[in-house]
N, CA and C atoms as an extended XYZ file, in Angstrom:
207
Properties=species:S:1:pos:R:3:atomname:S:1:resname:S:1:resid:I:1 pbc="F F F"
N         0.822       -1.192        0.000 N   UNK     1
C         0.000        0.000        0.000 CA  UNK     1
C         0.867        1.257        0.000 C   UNK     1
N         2.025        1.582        0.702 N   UNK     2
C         3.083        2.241        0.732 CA  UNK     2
C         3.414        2.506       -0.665 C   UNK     2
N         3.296        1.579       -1.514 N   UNK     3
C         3.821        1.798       -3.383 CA  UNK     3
C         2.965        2.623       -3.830 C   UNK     3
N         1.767        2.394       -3.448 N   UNK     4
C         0.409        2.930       -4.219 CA  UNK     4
C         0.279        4.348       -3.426 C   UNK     4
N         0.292        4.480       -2.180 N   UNK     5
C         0.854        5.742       -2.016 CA  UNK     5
C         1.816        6.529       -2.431 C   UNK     5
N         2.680        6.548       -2.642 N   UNK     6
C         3.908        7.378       -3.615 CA  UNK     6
C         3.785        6.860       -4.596 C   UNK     6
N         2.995        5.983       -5.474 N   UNK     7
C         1.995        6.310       -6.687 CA  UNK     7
C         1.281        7.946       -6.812 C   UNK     7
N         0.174        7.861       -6.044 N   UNK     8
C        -0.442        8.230       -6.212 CA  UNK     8
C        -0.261        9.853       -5.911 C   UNK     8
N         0.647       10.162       -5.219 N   UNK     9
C         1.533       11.523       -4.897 CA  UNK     9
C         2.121       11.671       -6.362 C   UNK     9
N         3.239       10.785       -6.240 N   UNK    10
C         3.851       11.344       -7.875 CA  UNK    10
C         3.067       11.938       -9.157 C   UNK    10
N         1.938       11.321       -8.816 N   UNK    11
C         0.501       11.410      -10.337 CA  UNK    11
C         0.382       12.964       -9.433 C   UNK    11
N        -0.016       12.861       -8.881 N   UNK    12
C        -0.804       14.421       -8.106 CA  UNK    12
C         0.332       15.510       -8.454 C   UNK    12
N         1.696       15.153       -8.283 N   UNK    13
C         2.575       16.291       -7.976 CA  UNK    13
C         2.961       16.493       -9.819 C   UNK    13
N         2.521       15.554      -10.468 N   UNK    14
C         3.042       16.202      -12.097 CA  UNK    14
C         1.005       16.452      -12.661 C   UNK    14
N         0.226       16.819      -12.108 N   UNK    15
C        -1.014       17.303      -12.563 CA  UNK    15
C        -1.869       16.278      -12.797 C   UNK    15
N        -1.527       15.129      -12.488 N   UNK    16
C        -2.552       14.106      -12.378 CA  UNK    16
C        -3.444       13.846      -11.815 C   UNK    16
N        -4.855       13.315      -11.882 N   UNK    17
C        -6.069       12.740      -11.776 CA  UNK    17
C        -6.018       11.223      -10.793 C   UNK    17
N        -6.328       11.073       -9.307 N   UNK    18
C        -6.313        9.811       -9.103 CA  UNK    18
C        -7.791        9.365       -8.437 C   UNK    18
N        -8.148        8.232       -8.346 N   UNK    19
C        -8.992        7.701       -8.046 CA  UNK    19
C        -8.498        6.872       -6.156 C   UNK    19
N        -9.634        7.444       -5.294 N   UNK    20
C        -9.284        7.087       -3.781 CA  UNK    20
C       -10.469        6.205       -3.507 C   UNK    20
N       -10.210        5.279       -2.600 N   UNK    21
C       -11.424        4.609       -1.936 CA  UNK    21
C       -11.656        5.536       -0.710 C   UNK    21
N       -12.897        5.751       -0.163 N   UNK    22
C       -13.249        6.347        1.294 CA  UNK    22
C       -14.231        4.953        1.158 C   UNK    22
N       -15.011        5.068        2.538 N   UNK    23
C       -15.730        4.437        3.010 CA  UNK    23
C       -16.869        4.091        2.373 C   UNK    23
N       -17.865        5.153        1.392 N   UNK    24
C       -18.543        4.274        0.937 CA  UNK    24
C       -18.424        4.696       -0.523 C   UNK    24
N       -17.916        4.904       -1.028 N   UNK    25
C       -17.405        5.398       -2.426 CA  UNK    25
C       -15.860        5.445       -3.028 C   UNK    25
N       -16.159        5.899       -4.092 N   UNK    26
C       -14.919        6.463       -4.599 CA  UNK    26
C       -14.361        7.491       -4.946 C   UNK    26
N       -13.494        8.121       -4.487 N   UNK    27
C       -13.068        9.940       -4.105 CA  UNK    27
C       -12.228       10.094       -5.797 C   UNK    27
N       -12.817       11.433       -6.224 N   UNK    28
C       -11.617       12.059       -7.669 CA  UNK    28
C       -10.576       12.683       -7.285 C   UNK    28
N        -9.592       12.410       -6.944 N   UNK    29
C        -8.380       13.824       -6.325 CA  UNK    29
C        -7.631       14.369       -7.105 C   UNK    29
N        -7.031       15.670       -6.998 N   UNK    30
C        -5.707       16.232       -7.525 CA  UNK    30
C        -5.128       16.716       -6.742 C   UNK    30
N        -4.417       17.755       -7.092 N   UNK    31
C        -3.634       18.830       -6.487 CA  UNK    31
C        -4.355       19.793       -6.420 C   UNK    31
N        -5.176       20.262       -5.080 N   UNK    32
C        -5.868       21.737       -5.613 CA  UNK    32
C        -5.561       22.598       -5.753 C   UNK    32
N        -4.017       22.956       -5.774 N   UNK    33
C        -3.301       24.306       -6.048 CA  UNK    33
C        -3.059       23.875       -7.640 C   UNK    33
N        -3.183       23.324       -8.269 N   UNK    34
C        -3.341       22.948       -9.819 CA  UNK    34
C        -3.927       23.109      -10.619 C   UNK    34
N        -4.269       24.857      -11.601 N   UNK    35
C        -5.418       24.778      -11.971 CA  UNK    35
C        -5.969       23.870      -12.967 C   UNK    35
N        -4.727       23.494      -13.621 N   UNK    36
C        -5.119       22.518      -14.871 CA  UNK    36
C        -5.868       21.043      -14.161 C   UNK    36
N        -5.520       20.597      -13.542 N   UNK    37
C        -5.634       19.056      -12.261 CA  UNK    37
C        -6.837       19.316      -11.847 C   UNK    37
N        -7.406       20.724      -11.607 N   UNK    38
C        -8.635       20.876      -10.797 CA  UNK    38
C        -9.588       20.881      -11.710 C   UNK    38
N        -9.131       21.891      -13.526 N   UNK    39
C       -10.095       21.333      -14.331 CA  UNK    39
C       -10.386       20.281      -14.954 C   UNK    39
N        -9.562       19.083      -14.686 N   UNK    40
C       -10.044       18.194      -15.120 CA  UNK    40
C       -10.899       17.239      -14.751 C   UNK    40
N       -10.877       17.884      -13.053 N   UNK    41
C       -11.632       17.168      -11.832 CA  UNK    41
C       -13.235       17.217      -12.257 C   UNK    41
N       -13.087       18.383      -12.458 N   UNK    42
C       -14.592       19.556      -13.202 CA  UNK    42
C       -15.229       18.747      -14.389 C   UNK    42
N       -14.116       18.158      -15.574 N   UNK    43
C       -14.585       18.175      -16.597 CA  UNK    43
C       -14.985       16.258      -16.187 C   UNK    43
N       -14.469       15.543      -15.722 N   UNK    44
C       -14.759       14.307      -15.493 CA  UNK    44
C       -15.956       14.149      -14.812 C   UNK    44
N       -16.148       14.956      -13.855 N   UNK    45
C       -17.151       15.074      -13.096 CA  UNK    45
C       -18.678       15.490      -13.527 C   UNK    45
N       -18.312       15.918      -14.977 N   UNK    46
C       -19.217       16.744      -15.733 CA  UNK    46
C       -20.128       17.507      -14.772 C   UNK    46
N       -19.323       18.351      -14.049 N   UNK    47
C       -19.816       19.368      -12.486 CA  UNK    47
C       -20.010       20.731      -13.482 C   UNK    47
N       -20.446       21.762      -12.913 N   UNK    48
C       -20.264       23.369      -13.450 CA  UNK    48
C       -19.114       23.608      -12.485 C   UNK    48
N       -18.133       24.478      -13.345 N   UNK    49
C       -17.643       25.011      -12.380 CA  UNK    49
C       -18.159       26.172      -11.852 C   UNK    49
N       -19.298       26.316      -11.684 N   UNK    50
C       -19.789       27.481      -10.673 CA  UNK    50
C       -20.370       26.551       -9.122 C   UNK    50
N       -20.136       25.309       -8.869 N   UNK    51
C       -20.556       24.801       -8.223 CA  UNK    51
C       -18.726       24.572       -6.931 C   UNK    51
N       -18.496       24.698       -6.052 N   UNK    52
C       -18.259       24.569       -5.343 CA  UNK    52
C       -16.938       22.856       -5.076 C   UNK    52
N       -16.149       22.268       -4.716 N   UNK    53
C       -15.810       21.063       -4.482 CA  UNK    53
C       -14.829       21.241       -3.547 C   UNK    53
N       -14.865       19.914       -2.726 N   UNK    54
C       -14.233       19.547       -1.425 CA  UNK    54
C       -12.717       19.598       -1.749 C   UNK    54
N       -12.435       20.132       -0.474 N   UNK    55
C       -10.817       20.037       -0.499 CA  UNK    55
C       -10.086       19.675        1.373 C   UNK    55
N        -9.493       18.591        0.706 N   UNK    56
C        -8.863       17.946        1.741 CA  UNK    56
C        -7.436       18.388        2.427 C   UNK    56
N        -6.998       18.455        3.377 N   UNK    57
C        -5.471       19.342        3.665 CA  UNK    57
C        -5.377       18.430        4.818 C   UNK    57
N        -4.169       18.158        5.615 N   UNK    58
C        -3.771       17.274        6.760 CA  UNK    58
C        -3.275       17.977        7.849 C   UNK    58
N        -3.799       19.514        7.855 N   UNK    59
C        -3.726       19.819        9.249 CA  UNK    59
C        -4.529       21.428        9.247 C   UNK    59
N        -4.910       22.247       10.294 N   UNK    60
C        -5.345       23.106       10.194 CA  UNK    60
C        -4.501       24.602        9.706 C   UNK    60
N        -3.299       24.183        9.959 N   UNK    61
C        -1.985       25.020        9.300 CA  UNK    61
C        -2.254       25.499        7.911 C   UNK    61
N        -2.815       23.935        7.157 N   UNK    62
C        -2.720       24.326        5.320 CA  UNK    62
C        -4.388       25.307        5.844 C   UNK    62
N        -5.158       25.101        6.442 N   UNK    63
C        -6.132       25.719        6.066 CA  UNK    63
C        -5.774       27.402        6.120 C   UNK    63
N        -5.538       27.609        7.153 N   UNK    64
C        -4.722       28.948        7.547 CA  UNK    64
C        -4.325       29.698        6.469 C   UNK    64
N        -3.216       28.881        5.519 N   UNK    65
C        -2.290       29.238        4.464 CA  UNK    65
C        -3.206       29.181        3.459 C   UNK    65
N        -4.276       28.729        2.748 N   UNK    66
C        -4.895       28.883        1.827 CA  UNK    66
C        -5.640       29.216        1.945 C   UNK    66
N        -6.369       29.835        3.145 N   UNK    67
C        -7.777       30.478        3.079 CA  UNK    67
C        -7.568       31.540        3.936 C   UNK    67
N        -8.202       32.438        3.142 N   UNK    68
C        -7.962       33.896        3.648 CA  UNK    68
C        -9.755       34.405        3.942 C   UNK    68
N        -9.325       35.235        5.179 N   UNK    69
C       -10.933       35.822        5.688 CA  UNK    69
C       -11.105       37.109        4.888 C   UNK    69
């Protein structure tokens, strides 16, 4: 699982598209500082991008740093 993790980083860190298991589904991820990675999230998803999508970070620090009041 360790492989498939630094899989799945390496895909993210050159603009890639990966597919995650959660609990009862299956998660689309990128890089969300990526705008190209994020539109493709959009275009797979066949979402609007006037609609809103989840973003995941691993501590309250990144939230801090990317979101401004």
């Amino acid at each position: 699982m360790i492989e498939d993790i630094k899989k799945a980083c390496q895909i993210m860190s050159e603009g890639g598209v990966i597919l995650y298991p959660t609990d009862t589904i299956w998660g689309i991820g990128c890089d969300a500082t990526n705008e190209e990675a994020v539109r493709r999230v959009y275009e797979i998803k066949q979402r609007s991008d006037s609609k809103a999508m989840l973003v995941l970070v691993d501590s309250p620090v990144k939230v801090d740093f990317y979101v401004q009041d």
